[in-house]
C-alpha positions as CSV (number, residue, x, y, z in Angstrom):
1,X,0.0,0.0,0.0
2,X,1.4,3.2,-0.7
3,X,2.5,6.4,0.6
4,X,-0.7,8.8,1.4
5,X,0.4,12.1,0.0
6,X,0.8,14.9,2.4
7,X,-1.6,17.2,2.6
8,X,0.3,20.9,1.9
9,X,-0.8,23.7,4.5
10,X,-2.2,27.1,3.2
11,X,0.0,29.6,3.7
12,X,2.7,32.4,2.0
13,X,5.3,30.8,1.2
14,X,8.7,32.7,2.8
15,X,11.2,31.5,0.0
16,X,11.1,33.8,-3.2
17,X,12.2,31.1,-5.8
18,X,9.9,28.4,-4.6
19,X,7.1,31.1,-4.1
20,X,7.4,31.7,-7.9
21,X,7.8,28.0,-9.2
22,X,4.8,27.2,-7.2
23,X,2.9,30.7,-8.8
24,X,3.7,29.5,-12.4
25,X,3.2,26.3,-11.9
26,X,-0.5,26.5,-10.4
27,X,-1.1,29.7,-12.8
28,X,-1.2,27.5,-15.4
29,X,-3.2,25.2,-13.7
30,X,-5.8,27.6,-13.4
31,X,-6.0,28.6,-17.3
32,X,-6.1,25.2,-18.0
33,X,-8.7,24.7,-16.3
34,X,-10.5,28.0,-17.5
35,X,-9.6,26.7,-21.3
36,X,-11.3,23.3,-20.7
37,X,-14.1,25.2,-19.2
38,X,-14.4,27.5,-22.4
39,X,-14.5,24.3,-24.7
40,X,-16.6,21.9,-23.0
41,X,-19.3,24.3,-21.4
42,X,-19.3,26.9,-24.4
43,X,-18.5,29.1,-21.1
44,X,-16.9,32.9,-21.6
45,X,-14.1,32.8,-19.0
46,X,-11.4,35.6,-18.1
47,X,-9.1,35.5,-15.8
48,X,-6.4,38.5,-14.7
49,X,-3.9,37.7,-12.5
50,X,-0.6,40.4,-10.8
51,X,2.0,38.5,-9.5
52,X,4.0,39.8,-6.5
53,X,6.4,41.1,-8.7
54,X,3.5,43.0,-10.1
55,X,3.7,41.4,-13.9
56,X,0.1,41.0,-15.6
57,X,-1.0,37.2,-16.9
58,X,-4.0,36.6,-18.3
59,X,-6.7,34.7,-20.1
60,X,-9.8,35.1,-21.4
61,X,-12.3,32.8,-24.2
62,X,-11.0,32.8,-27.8
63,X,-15.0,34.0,-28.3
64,X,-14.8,37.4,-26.8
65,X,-12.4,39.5,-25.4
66,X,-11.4,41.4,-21.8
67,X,-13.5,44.6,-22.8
68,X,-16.5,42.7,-23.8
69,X,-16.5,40.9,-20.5
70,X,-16.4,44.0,-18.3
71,X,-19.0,45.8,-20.1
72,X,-21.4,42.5,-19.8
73,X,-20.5,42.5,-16.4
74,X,-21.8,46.2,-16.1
75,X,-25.0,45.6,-18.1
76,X,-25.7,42.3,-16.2
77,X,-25.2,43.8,-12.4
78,X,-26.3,47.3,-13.6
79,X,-23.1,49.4,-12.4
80,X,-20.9,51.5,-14.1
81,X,-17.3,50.2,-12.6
82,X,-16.1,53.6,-15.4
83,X,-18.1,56.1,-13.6
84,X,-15.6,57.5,-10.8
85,X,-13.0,57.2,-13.0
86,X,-14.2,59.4,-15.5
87,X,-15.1,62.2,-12.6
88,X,-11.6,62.0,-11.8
89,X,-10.8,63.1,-14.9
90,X,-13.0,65.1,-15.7
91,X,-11.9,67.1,-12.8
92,X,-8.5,67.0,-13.6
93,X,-9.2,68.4,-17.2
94,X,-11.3,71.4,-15.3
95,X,-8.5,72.0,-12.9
96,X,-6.0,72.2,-15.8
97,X,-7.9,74.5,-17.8
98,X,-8.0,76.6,-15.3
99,X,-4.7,77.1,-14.5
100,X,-3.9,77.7,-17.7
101,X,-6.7,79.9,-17.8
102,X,-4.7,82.0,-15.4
103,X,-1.1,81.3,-17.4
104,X,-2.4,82.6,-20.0
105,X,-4.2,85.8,-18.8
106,X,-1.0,86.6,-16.7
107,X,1.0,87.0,-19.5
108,X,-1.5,89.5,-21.2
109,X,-1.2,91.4,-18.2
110,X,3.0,91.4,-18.3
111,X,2.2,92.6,-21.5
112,X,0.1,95.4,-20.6
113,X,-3.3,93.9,-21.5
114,X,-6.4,93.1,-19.7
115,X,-5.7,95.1,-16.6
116,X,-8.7,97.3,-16.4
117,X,-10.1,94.5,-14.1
118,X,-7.1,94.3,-11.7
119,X,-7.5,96.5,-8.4
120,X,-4.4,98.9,-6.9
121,X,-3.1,95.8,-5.2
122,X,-3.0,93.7,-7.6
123,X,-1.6,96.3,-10.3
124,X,1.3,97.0,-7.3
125,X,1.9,93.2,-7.2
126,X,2.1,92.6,-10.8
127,X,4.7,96.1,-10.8
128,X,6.7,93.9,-8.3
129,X,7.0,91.0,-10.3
130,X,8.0,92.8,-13.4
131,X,10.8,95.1,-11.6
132,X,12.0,91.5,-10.2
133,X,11.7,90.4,-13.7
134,X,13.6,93.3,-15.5
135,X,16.4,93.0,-12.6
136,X,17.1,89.3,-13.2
137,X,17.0,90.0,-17.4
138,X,19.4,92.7,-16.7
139,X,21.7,91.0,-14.4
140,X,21.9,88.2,-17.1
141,X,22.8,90.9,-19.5
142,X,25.5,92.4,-17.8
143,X,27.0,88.9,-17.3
144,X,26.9,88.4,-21.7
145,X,28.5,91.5,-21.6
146,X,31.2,90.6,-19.2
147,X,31.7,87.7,-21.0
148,X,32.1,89.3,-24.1
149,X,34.2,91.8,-23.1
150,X,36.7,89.0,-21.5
151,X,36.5,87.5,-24.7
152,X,37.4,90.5,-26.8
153,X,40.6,91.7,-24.6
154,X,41.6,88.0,-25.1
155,X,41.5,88.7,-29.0
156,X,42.7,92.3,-28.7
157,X,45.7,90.9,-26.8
158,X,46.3,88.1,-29.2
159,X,46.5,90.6,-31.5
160,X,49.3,92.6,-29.7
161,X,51.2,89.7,-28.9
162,X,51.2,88.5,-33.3
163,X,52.3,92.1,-33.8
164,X,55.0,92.3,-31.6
165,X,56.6,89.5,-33.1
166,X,56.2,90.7,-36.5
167,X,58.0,93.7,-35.6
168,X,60.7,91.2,-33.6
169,X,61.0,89.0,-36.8
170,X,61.5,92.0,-39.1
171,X,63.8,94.0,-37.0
172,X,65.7,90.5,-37.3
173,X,66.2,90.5,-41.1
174,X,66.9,93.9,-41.3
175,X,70.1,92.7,-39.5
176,X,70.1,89.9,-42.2
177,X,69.2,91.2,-45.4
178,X,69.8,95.0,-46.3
179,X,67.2,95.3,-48.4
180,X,64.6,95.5,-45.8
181,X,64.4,98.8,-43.3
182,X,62.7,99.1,-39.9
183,X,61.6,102.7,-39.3
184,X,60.3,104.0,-35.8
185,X,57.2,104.6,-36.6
186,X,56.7,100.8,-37.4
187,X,56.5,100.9,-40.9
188,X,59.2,98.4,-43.0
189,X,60.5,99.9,-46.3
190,X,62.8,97.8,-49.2
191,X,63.4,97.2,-52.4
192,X,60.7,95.5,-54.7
193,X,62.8,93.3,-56.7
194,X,66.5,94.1,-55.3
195,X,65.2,97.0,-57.7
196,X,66.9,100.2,-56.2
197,X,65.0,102.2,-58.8
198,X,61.6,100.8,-56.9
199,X,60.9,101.2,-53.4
200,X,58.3,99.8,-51.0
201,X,56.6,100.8,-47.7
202,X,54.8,98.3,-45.5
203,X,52.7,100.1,-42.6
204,X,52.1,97.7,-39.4
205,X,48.8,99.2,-38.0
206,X,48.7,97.8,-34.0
207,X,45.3,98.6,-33.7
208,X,43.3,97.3,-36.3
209,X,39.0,98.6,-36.8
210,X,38.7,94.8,-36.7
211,X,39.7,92.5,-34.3
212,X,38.6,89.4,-35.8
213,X,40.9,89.7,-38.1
214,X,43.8,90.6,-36.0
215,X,46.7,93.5,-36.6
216,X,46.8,94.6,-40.0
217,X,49.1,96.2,-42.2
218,X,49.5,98.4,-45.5
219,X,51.4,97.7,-48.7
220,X,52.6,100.9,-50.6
221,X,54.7,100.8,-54.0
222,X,57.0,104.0,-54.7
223,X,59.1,104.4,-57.8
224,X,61.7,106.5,-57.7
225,X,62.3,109.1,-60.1
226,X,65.6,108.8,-62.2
């Protein structure tokens, strides 16, 4: 004679692994048992389930769907299970409106409209806000400025710094190569050519109208008369 099988006691069970064999296990249990039910008994059968983990199984008759079962389960009983969900929203969607409502109608105001309604505290109030405003857009503008300003003396000195060595290299081959002249008021003269009949002046100009494109200078082409 064998072995009686133990009867299992009803409770959670502590261990997490064996908690979700045995879920799985008897889950599909249960839509096999809803499946046999749908095909023998012509029965419309749905089943949702949430494990702990909070993933959604399911199963409903291949002859109608989830939807179609709640709303014959409406009609039958006579209740609308849709009915405080939809005031919800409903007031959600009012609440919105209106603060946009109010979005909207402050920012006419800031821009001088509709504020023959407003009273003296109200118009002080919305002066407030605006002086705050204007101080924080003008703060912000003094800091691009800054900025730019940093950026420019940056430039300007990048400039200075290319001339100077111009000048450097230049007074260098006038030690070099006679041809070339260095005169003090920053200008370089020489001989087009090794033509002594031909003379050119190069102006350096330090401080140039445009700083992007850094120090510029000035070609001039004398001949000399015979």
């Amino acid at each position: 004679m064998g072995m009686a099988r133990g009867k299992i006691q009803i409770k959670r069970i502590e261990n997490s692994t064996n908690r979700q064999v045995t879920y799985s296990k008897r889950r599909n249990g249960l839509f096999k048992k809803a499946n046999e039910l749908t095909v023998l008994c012509d029965a419309k059968v749905s089943i949702i389930m949430f494990s702990s983990t909070g993933k959604l199984h399911e199963y409903v008759s291949p002859s109608t769907s989830t939807k179609q079962m709640f709303d014959q389960y409406q009609k039958t009983l006579g209740v609308d299970i849709w009915s405080s969900q939809y005031e919800k929203m409903n007031e959600t969607l009012k609440r919105l409106k209106e603060v946009n409502g109010n979005l909207r109608r402050e920012i006419r105001q800031r821009m001088g409209e509709c504020l023959n309604d407003l009273s003296f505290e109200n118009l002080r109030g919305l002066e407030q806000d605006m002086d705050t405003a204007l101080n924080l857009i003008r703060e912000r503008k003094n800091r691009v400025i800054a900025n730019q300003i940093v950026t420019w003396n940056k430039k300007l000195r990048n400039a200075e710094e290319r001339y100077r060595n111009l000048l450097h290299e230049l007074e260098a081959r006038d030690h070099e190569d006679p041809h070339y002249g260095l005169v003090d008021n920053g200008s370089v003269f020489g001989f087009e050519n090794e033509d002594p009949r031909s003379i050119f002046v190069l102006r350096l100009q330090s401080n140039h109208p445009n700083l992007h494109s850094g120090a510029g200078s000035d070609l001039s082409t004398y001949p000399l008369l015979d």
